[in-house]
N, C-alpha and C positions, 0 to 999 in steps of 0.2 A: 420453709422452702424444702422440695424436695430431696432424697439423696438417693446414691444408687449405693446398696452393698455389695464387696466383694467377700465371698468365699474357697478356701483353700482346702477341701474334700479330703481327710485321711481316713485310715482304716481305722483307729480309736478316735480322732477327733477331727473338727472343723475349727478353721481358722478365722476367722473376722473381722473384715473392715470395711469401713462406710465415707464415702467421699464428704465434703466440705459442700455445704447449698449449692455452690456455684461451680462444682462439678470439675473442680480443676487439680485438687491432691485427694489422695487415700491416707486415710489413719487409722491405725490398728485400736480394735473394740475389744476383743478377747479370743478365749478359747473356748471351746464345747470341747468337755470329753465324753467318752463315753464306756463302758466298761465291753462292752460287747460290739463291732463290727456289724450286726445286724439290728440290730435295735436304735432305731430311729425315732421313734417319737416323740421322745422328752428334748431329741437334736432340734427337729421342725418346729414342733413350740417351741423352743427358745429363737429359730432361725425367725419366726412369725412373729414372737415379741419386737424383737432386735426390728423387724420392718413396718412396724408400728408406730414403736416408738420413734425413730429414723425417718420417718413419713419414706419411706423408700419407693421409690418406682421402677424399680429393676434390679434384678440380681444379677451378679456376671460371677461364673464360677470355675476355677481354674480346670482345663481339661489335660490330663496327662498324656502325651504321642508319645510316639519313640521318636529316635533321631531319625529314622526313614519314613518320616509322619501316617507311619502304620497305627491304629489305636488297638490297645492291648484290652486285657481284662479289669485292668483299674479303670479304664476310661470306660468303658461298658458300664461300670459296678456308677461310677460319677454320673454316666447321664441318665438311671435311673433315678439316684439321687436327684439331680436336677427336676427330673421330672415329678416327686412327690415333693419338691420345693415350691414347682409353682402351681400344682396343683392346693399343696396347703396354705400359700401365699397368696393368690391368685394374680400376683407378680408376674410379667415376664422376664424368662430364664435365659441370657448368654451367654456361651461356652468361650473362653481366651484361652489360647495354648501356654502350657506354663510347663512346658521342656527347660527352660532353661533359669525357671524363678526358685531351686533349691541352689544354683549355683549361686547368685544373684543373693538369697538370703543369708549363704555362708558366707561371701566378702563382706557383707551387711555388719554381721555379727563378728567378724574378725577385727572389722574398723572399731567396733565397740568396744573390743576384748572378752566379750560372752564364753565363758568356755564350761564346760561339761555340763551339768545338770540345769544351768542358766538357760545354754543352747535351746537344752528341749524345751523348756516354757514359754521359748519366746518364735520358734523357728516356723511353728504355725501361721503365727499373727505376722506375720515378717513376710510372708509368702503370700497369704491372703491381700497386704495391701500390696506388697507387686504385681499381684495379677492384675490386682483391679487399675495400680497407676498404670499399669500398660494398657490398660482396656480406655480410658480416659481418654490417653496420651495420643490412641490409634484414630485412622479417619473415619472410622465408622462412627464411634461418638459422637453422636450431637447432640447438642444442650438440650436437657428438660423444658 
């Protein structure tokens, strides 16, 4: 059965998670780092393995606003991203606003008790499936 993945876009890595066949929770896959901010390629092939093997039909990828849903340069730098996603994927790509899914990953990981260097291993993956449970959860999803 199909699944859709979610991606969490940072400046060293991407975050990943991939819905349940039945399109109804997000669970965290892993992280992509990457040593360099512009160097993409080794990210895509892994994003294009990851939607392979996933049988994926869709990626939704968290888009950074400000709080006055103005988008800045991280959100520019992300829907390039997006766009060599689905270009390399030949997937379609949608953007979920995720202003407020670092908040959201740090209670996350508070409940857990995650603290210092646990945090950063895990605050990707943790943000990637909130985009995506939020993208699910909203009325634009409709089932595969």
């Amino acid at each position: 059965m199909a699944r859709i993945l979610g991606l969490d876009f940072g400046a060293k890595t991407v975050g990943v998670a991939v819905s349940d066949p039945l399109e109804i929770t997000a669970q965290g896959v892993e992280i992509i780092r990457r040593k360099q901010e512009n160097k993409l390629r080794q990210t895509l092939a892994r994003i294009t393995e990851l939607a392979a093997s996933y049988e994926a039909v869709r990626i939704v990828i968290g888009l950074p606003r400000h709080m006055n849903n103005d988008f800045g340069e991280r959100a520019e730098k992300t829907k390039a991203f997006g766009d060599a996603v689905a270009r390399r994927t030949g997937l379609p790509v949608t953007y979920r606003d995720e202003r407020l899914t670092t908040v959201a990953a740090d209670r996350a990981m508070n409940e857990m008790n995650l603290r210092g260097a646990a945090r950063k291993e895990v605050v990707d993956e943790i943000a990637a499936v909130l985009i995506l449970q939020n993208w699910l959860d909203s009325p634009e999803h409709t089932r595969s």
